[in-house]
Structures are given as structure tokens and as C-alpha cells.
C-alpha positions in Angstrom: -14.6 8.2 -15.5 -15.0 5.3 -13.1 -17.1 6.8 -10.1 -16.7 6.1 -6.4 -19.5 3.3 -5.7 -17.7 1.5 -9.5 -14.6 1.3 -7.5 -15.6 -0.4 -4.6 -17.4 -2.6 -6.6 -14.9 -3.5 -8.8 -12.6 -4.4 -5.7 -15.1 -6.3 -4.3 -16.1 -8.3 -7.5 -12.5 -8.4 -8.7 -9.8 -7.4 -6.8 -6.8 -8.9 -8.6 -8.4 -6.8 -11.8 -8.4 -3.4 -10.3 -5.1 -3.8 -8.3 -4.0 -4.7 -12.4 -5.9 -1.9 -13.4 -4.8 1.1 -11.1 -1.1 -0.2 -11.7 -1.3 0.4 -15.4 0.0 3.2 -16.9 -0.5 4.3 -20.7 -3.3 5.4 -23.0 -6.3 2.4 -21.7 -6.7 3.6 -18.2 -6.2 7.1 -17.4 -4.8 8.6 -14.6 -8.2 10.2 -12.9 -9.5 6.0 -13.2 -6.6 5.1 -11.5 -6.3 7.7 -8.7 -10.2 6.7 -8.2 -9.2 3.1 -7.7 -5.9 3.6 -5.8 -8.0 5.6 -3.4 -10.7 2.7 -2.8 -8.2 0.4 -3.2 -9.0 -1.7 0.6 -6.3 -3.3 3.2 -5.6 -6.4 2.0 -3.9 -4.5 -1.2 -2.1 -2.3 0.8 1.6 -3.7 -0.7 0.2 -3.6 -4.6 -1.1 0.3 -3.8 2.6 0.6 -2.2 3.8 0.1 -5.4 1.7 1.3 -7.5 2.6 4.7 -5.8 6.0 4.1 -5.5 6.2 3.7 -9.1 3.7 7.0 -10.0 3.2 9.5 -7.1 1.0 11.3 -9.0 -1.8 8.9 -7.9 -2.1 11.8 -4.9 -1.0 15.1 -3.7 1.8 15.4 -0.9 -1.1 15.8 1.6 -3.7 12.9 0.2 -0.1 10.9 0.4 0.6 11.5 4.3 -3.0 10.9 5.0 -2.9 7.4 3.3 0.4 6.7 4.4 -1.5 7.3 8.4 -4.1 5.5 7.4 -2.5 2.5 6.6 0.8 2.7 8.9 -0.5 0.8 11.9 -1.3 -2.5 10.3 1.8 -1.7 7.4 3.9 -4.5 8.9 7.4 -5.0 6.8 5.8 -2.5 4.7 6.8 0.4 6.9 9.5 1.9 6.2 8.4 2.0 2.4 5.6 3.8 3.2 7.3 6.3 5.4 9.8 6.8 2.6 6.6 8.0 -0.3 6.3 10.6 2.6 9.7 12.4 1.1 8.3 12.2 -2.3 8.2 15.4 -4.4 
């Protein structure tokens, strides 16, 4: 399992890989890889983790969804009022 300090680093080394990485579903990444690097995933990738969790809410509970949907809210821009919609997500 990729651990906490892999996934910063791998966002910092390569962020265009681990947005491709945490956005890919199937049998090479697993789930628990990408929830680690959905959940490190910083700022400037706010609209790829947007979709990312659009596409799979399983990436996070209802309640680890609110809290990144308020985490990121303030500087969500256009962004918005997708963010407030994963908030109705079952």
C-alpha cells in the first residue's frame, strides 16, 4: 500500500502521474492506493480530485467527503457547485 509520506511525494515529484493514478480504476491500482492519493492530492488538483470523486465516491465516507468538500470550498471557484453536489452523494 502506498503510505502517507509516498503520496506527497509522488505529488510533488509527479503530479500529472498521481492525478492519472488515483483516477484509475481496475485491477493495477487499488482502491486503498487511491483513497491514499486522493486524500494528499494538493490545491492545484482540486478539479481532477472533483472528478475523480464524482466518478467513484468510494474514495471517502459521507463525512471525510463534507470535510474535503469544506476544505476546498473557499478557493473552489467555478468548481462550486460540483462540489456542493458530491455532498448529496450516497
Amino acid at each position: 500500500m502506498l503510505g502517507d509520506a509516498a503520496a506527497d511525494c509522488l505529488w510533488r515529484w509527479n503530479a500529472e502521474r498521481a492525478a492519472s493514478l488515483f483516477v484509475q480504476q481496475g485491477e493495477n491500482i487499488s482502491l486503498e492506493v487511491r483513497k491514499n492519493l486522493f486524500s494528499h492530492c494538493p490545491e492545484e488538483h482540486f478539479p481532477k480530485a472533483l472528478e475523480a470523486l464524482s466518478v467513484e465516491p468510494a474514495l471517502c465516507d459521507a463525512e471525510e467527503r463534507k470535510q474535503w468538500v469544506r476544505k476546498y470550498l473557499p478557493s473552489s471557484g467555478p468548481y462550486a457547485a460540483n462540489a456542493l453536489a458530491l455532498l448529496d452523494i450516497e
